[in-house]
ROSE-86770 format. One record per residue (C-alpha): residue number from 1; residue in three letters; chain; x, y, z. Coordinates in steps of 0.02 Angstrom, whole numbers, plus 50000, padded with zeros to 5 digits. Each point is the difference from the previous one (the first is absolute). Last residue first. Layout:
node n NUM | res ALA | chain A | east X | north Y | up Z
...
This chain:
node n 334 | res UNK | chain A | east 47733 | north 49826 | up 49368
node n 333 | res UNK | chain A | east 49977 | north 50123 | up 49853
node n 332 | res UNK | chain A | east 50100 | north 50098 | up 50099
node n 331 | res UNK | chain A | east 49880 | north 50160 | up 49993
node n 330 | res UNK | chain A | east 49847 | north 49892 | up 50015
node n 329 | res UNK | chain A | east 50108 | north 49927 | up 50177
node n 328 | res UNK | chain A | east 50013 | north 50191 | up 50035
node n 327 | res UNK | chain A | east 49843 | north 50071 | up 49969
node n 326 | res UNK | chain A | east 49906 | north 49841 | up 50092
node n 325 | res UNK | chain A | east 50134 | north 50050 | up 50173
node n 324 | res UNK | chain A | east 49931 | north 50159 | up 49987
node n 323 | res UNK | chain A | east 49817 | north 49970 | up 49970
node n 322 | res UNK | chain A | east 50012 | north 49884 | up 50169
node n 321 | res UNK | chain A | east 50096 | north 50164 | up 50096
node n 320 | res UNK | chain A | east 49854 | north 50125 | up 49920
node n 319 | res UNK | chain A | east 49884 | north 49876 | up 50060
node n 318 | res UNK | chain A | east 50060 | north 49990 | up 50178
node n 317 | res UNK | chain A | east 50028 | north 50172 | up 50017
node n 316 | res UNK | chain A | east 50129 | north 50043 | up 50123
node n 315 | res UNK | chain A | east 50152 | north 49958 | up 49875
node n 314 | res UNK | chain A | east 50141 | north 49903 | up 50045
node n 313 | res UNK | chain A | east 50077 | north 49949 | up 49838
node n 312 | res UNK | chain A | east 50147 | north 49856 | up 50043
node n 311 | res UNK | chain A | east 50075 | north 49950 | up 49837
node n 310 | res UNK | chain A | east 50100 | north 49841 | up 49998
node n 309 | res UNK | chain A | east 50119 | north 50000 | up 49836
node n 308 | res UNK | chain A | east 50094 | north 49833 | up 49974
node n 307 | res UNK | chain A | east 50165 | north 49951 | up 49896
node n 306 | res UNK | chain A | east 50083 | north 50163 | up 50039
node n 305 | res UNK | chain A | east 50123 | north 50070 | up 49893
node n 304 | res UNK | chain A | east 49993 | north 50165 | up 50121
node n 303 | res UNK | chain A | east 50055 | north 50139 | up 49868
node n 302 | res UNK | chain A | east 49881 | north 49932 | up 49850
node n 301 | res UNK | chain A | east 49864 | north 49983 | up 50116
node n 300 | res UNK | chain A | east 49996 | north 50173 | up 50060
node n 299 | res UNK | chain A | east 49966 | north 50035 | up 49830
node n 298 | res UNK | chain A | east 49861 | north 49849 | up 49978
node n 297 | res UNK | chain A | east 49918 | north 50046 | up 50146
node n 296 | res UNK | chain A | east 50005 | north 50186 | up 49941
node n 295 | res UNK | chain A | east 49928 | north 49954 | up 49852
node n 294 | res UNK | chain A | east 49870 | north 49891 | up 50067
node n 293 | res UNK | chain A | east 49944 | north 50123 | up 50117
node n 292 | res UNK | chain A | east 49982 | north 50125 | up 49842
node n 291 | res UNK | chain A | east 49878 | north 49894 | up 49900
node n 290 | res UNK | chain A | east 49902 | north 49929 | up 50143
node n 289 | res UNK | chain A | east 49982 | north 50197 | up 50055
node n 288 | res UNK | chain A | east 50093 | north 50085 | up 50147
node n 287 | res UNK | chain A | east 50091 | north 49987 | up 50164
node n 286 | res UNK | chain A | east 50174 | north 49892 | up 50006
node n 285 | res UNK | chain A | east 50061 | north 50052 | up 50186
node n 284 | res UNK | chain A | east 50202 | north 49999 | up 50038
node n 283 | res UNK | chain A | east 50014 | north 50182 | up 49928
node n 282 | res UNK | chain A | east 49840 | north 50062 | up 50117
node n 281 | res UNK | chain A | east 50118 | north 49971 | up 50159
node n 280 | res UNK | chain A | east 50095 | north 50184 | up 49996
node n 279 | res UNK | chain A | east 49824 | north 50079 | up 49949
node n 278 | res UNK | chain A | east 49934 | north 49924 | up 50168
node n 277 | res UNK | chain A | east 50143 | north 50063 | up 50100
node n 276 | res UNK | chain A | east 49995 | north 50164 | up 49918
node n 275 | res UNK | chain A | east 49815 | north 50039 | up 50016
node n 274 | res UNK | chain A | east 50030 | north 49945 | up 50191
node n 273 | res UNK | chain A | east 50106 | north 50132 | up 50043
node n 272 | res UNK | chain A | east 49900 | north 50120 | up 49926
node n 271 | res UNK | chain A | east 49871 | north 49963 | up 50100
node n 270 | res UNK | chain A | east 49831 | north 49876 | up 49982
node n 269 | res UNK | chain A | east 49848 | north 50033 | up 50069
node n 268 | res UNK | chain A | east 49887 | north 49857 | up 49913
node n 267 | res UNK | chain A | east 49865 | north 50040 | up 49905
node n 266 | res UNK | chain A | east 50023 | north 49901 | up 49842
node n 265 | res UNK | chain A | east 50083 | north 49859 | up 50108
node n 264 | res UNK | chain A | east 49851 | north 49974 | up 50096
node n 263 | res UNK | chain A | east 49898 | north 50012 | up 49829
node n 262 | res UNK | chain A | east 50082 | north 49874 | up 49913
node n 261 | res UNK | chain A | east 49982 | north 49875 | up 50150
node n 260 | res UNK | chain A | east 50150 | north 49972 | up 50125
node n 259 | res UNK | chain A | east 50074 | north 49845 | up 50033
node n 258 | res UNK | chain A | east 49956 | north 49972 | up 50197
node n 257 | res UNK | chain A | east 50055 | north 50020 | up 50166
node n 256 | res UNK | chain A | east 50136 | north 50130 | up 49924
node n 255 | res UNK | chain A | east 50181 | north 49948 | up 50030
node n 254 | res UNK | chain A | east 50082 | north 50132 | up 50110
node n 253 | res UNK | chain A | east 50194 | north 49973 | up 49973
node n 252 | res UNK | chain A | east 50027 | north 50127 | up 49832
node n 251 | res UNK | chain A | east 50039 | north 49871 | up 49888
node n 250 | res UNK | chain A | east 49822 | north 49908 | up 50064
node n 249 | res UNK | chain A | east 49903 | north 50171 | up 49970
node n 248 | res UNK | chain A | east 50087 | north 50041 | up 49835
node n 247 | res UNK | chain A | east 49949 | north 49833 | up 49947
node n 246 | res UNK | chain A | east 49833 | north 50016 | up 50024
node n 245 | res UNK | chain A | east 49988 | north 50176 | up 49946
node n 244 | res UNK | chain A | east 50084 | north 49953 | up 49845
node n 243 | res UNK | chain A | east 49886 | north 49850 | up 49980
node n 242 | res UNK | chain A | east 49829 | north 50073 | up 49994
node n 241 | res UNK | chain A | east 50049 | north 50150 | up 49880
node n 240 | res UNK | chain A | east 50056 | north 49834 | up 49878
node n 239 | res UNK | chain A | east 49788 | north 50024 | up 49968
node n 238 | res UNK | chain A | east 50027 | north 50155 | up 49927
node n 237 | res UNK | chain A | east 50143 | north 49949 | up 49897
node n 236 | res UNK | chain A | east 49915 | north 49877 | up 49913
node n 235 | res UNK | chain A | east 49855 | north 50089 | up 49971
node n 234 | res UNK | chain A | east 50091 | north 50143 | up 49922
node n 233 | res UNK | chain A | east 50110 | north 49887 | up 49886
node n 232 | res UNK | chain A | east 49832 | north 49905 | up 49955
node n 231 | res UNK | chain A | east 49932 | north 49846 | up 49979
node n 230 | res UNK | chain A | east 50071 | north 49935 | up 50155
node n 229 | res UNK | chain A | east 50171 | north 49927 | up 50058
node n 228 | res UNK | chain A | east 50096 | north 50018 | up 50142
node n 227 | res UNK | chain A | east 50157 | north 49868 | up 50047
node n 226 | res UNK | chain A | east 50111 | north 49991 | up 50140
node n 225 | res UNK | chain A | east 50149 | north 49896 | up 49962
node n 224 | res UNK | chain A | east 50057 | north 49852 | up 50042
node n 223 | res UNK | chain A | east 50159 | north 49925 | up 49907
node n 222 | res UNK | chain A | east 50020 | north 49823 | up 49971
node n 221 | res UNK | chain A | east 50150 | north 49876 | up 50008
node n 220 | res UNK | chain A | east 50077 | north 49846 | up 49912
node n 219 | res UNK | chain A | east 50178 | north 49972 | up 50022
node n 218 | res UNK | chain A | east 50074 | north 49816 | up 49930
node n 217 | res UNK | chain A | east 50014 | north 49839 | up 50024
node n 216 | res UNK | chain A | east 49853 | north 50029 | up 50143
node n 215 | res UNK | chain A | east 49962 | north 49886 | up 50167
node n 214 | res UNK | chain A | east 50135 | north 49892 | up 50018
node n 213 | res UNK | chain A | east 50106 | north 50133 | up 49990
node n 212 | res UNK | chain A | east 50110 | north 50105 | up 49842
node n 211 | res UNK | chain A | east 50090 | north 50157 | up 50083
node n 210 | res UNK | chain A | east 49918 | north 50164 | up 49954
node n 209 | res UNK | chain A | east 50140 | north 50152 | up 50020
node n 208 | res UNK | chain A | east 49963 | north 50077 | up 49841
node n 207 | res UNK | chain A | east 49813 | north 49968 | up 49986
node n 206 | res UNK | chain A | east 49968 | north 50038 | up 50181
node n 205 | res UNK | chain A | east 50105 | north 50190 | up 49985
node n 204 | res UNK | chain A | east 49920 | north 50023 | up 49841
node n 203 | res UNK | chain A | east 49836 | north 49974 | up 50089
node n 202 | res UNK | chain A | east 50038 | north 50117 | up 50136
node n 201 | res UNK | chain A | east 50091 | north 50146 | up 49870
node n 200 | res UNK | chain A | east 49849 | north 49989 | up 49895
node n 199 | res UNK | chain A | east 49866 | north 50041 | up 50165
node n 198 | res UNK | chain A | east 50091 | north 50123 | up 50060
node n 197 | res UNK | chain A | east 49996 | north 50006 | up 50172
node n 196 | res UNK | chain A | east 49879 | north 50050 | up 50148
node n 195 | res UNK | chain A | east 49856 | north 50045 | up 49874
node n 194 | res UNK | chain A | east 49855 | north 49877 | up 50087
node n 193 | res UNK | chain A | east 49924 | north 50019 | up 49812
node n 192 | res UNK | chain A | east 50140 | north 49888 | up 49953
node n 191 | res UNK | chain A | east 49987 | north 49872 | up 50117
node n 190 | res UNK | chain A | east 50103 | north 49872 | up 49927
node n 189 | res UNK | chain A | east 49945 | north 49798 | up 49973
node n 188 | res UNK | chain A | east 50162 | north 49886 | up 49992
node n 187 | res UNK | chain A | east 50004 | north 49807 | up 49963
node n 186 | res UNK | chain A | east 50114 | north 49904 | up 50103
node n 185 | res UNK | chain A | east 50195 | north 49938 | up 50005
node n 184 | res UNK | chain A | east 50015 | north 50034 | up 50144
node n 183 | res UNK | chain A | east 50167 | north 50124 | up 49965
node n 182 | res UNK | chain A | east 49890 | north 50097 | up 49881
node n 181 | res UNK | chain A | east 49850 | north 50008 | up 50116
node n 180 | res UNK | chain A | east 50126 | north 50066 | up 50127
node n 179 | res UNK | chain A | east 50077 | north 50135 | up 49871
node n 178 | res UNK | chain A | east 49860 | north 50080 | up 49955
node n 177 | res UNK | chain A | east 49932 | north 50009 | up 50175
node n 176 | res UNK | chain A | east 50139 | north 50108 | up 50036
node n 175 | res UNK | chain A | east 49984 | north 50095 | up 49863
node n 174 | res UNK | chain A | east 49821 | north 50061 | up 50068
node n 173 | res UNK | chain A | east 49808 | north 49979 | up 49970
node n 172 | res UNK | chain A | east 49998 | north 49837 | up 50053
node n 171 | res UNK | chain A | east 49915 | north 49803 | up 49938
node n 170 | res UNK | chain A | east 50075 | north 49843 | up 50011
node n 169 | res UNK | chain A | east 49893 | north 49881 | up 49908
node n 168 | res UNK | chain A | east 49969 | north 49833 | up 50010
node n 167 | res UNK | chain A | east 49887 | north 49876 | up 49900
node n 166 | res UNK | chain A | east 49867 | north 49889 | up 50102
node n 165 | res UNK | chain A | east 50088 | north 49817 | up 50020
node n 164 | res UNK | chain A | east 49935 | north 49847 | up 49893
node n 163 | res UNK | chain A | east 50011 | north 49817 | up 50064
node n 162 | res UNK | chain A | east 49933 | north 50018 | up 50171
node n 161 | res UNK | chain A | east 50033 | north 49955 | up 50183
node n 160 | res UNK | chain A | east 49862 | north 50087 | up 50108
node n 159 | res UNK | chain A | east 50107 | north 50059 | up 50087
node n 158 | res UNK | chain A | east 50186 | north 50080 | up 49993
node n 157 | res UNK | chain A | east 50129 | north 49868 | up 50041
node n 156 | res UNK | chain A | east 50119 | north 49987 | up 50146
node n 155 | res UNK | chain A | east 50144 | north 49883 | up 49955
node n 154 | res UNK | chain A | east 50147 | north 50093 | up 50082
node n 153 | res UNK | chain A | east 49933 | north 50160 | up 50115
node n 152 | res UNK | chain A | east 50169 | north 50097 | up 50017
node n 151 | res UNK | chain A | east 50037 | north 49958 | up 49812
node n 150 | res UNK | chain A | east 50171 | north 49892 | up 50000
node n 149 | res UNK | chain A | east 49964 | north 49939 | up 49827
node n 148 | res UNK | chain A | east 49897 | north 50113 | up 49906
node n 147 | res UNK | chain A | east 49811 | north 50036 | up 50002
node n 146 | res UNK | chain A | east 49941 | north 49960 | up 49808
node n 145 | res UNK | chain A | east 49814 | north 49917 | up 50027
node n 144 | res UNK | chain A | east 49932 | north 50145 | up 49880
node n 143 | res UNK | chain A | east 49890 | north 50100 | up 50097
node n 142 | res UNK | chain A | east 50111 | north 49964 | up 50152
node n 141 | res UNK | chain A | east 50152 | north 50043 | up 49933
node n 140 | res UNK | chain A | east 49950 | north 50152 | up 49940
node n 139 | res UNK | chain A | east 49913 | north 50078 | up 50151
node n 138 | res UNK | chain A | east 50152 | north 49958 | up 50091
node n 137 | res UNK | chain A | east 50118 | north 50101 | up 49852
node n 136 | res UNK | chain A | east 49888 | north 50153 | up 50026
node n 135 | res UNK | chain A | east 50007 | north 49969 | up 50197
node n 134 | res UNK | chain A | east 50183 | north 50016 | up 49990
node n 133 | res UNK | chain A | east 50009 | north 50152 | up 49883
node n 132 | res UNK | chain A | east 49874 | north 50066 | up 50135
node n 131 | res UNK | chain A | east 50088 | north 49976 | up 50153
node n 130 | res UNK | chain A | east 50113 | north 50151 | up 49995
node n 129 | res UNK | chain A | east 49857 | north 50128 | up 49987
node n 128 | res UNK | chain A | east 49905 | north 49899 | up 50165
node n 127 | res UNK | chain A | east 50123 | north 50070 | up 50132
node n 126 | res UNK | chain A | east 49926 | north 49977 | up 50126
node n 125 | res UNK | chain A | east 49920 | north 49801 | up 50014
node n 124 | res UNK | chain A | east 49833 | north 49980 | up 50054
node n 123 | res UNK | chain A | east 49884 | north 50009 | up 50155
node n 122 | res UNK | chain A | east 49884 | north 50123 | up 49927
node n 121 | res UNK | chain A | east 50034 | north 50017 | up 49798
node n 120 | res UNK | chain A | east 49860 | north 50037 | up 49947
node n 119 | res UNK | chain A | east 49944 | north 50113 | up 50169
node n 118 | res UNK | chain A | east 50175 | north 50101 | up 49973
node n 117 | res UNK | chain A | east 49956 | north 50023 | up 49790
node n 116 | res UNK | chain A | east 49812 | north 50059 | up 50042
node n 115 | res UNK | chain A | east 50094 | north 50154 | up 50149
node n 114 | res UNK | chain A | east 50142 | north 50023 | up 49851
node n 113 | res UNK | chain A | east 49863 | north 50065 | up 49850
node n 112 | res UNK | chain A | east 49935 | north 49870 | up 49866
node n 111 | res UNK | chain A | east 50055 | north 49904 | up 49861
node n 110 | res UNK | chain A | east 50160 | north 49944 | up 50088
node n 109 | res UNK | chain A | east 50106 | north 49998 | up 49848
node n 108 | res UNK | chain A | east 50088 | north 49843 | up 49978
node n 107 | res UNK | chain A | east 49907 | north 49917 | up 49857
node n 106 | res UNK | chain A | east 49958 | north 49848 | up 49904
node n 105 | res UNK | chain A | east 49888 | north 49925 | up 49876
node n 104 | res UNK | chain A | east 49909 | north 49865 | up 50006
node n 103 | res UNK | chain A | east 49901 | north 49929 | up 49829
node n 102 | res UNK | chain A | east 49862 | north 49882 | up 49972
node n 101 | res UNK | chain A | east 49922 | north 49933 | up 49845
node n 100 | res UNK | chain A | east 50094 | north 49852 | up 49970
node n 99 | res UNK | chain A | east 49898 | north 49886 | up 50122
node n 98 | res UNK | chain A | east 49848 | north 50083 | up 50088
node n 97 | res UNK | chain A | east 49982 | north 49893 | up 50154
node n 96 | res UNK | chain A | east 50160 | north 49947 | up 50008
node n 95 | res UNK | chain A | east 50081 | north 50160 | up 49952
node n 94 | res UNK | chain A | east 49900 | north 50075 | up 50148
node n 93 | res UNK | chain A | east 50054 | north 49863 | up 50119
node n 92 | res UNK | chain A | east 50199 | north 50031 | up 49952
node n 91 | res UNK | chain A | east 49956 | north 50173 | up 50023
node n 90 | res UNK | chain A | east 49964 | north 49987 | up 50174
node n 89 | res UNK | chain A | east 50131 | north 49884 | up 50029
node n 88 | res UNK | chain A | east 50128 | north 50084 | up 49918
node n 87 | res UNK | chain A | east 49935 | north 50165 | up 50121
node n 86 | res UNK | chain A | east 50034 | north 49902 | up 50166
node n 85 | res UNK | chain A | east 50148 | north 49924 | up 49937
node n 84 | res UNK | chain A | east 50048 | north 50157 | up 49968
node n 83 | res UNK | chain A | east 49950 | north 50071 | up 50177
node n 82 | res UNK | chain A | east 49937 | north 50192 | up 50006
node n 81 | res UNK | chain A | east 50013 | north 50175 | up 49996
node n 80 | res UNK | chain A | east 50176 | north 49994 | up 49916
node n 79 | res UNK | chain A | east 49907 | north 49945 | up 49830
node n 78 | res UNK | chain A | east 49880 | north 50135 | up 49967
node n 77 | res UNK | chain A | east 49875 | north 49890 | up 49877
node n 76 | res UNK | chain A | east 49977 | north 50098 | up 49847
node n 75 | res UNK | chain A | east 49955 | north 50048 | up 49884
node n 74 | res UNK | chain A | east 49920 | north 49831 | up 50019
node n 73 | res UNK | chain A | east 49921 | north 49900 | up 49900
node n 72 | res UNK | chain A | east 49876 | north 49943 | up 49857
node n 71 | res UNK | chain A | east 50030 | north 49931 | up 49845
node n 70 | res UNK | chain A | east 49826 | north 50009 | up 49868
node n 69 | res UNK | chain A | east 49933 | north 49859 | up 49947
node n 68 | res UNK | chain A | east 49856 | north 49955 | up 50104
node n 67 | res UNK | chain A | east 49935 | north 50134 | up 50105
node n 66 | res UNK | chain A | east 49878 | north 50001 | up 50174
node n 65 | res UNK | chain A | east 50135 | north 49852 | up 50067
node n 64 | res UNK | chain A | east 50141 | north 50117 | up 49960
node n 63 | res UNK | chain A | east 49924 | north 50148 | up 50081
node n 62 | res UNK | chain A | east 49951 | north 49909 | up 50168
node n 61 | res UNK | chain A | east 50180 | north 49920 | up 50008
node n 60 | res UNK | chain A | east 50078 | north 50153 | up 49984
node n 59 | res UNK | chain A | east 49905 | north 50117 | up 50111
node n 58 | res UNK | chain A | east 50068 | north 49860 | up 50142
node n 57 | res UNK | chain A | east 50177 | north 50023 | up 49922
node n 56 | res UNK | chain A | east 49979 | north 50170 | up 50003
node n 55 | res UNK | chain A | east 49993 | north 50035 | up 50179
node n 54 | res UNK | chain A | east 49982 | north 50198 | up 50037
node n 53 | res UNK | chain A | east 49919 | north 50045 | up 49833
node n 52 | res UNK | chain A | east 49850 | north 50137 | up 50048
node n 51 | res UNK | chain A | east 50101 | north 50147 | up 49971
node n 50 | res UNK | chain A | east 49952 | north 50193 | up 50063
node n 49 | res UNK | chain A | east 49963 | north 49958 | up 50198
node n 48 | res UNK | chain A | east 50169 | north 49923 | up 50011
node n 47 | res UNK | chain A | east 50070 | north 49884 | up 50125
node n 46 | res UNK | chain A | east 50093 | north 49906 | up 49878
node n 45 | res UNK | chain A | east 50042 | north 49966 | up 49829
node n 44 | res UNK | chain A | east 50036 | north 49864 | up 49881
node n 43 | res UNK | chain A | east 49959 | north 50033 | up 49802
node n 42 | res UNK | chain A | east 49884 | north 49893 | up 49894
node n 41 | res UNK | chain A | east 50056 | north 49921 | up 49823
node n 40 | res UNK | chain A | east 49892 | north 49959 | up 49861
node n 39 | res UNK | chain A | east 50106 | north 49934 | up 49851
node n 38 | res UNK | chain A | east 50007 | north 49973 | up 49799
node n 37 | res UNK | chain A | east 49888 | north 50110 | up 49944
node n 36 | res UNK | chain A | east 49862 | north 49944 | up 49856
node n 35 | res UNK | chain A | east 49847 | north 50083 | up 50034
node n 34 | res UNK | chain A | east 49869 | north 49872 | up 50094
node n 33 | res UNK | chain A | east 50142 | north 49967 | up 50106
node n 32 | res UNK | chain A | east 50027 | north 50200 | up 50058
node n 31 | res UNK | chain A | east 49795 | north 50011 | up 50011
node n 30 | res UNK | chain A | east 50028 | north 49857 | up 50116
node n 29 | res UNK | chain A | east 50125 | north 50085 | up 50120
node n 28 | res UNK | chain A | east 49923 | north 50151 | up 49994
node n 27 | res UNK | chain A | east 49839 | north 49942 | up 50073
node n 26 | res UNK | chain A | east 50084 | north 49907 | up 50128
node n 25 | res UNK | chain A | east 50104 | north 50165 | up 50035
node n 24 | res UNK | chain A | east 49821 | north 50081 | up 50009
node n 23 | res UNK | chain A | east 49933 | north 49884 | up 50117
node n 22 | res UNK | chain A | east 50143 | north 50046 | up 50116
node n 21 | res UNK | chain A | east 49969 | north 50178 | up 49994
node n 20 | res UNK | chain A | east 49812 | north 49943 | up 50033
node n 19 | res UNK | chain A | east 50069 | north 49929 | up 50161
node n 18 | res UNK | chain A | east 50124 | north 50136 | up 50057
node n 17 | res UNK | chain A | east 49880 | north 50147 | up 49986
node n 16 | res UNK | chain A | east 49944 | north 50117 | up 49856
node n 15 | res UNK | chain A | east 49958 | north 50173 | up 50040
node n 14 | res UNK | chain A | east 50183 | north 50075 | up 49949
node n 13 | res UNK | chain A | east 50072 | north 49813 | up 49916
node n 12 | res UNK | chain A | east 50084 | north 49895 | up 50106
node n 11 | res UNK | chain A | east 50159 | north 49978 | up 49873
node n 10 | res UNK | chain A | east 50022 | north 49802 | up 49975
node n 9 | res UNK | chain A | east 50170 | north 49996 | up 49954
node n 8 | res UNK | chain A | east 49976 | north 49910 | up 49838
node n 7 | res UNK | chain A | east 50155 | north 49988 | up 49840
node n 6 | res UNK | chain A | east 49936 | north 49919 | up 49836
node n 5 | res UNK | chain A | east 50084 | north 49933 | up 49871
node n 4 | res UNK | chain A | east 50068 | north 50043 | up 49842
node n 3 | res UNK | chain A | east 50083 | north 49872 | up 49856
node n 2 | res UNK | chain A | east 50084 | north 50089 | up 49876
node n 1 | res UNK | chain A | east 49958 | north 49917 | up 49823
């Protein structure tokens, strides 16, 4: 059976603010245990009105100790912000405190505009692209008590010192990141609904170039996706109104303050122009009944060989999203 997951960024609902968003995810996050996925993972961005996950190791360790099965983590921590001994050590506390359930995975986008990015990384390096392979293989070696000979800080171990590790995942939306989670060794989650690259030419890319590590014999990867289901094709696609003005707002450089209701979509003055943007995105969406999302999960499926799906179904009723995430796991049998 294909094991799903579930993918959280928190949307600040129109008329909803920051703290009940954050109740929701909560809410999510044990409706998503009480139905059989596999993961809860939160996003990482910054200095946005519309998304409420700016630290998610913090939202981490308040989900996993309001669950009990379920693995929780990151999607993901955006690595060239910060220390990796800084972020082992965080993690190494959360696995300690929640052993076997925790995940961390990894990114290099800045998850937020230049002006956040500058104040992150205040008083750091430059060029922070070119570090990240390095801190990848840190972040390693401290989880696991691996550092090589002739590391630049010989000896120094991640606390508190622990006999499990939280799994790693590299985690992109491009080739490129395709090919460093293959040379690490790691497991690989793609953005598909991000749309930047093909989704079955990055994870044939990791399978085919996947070099056996410490962490993983062999490739293992998931593919998110974003994910609408309801009772009805008309339902379903009403409510996915929400999300194409969302994301035509952030592709177009003037993310809204908040994800838009039904209705604020509804009535929204769009142009031409933006018609065609949003039906140039709607092939990377999977909108419709249990019956039909499952196909199309399945279909897609059958192209990506993924071992994982994470669906991400940002929908401005809270309900309608819980009811969607039910249809889908019934769907799956999970």
């Amino acid at each position: 059976m294909l094991k799903l997951g579930v993918l959280d960024q928190s949307q600040i609902g129109e008329g909803r603010d920051a703290a009940q968003t954050l109740a929701e995810t909560t809410a999510l996050a044990q409706e998503a245990e009480k139905l059989g996925y596999t993961r809860f993972w939160m996003s990482e961005h910054h200095a946005s009105q519309a998304l409420a996950h700016s630290s998610p190791e913090v939202l981490i360790a308040h989900v996993a100790a309001l669950t009990e099965r379920i693995r929780v983590g990151s999607g993901g921590i955006m690595l060239p912000h910060y220390s990796a001994y800084k972020v082992a050590e965080n993690f190494r506390l959360l696995e300690a405190l929640h052993p076997g359930r925790i995940d961390v995975g990894l990114g290099r986008a800045p998850g937020g505009m230049p002006i956040s990015t500058r104040a992150l990384q205040e008083g750091k390096y430059v060029n922070v692209v070119d570090q990240y392979p390095q801190q990848v293989a840190d972040l390693t070696g401290y989880l696991h008590d691996t550092q090589p000979a002739g590391h630049r800080f010989p000896g120094l171990r991640a606390a508190p010192i622990i006999p499990t590790a939280p799994e790693i995942w590299l985690l992109g939306s491009s080739y490129d990141s395709a090919r460093l989670a293959a040379e690490q060794g790691t497991a690989f989650g793609f953005a598909q609904f991000f749309g930047n690259a093909d989704c079955a030419e990055a994870l044939r890319i990791y399978r085919e170039h996947f070099t056996a590590s410490s962490l993983n014999e062999k490739p293992y990867s998931l593919a998110a996706v974003l994910a609408i289901c309801a009772d009805s094709e008309e339902e379903a696609n009403e409510l996915a109104l929400s999300t194409d003005l969302f994301f035509l707002s952030l592709g177009q450089g003037r993310l809204l303050p908040f994800f838009p209701s039904v209705d604020t979509a509804k009535h929204y003055p769009y142009t031409v122009n933006d018609y065609a943007l949003i039906r140039g995105r709607q092939h990377q969406r999977i909108v419709g009944t249990p019956d039909s999302v499952k196909a199309q999960i399945l279909a897609l499926n059958e192209a990506y060989q993924a071992d994982e799906i994470m669906v991400v179904s940002p929908i401005h009723n809270v309900e309608a999203r819980l009811k969607s995430y039910r249809l889908l796991a019934q769907a799956f049998g999970l």
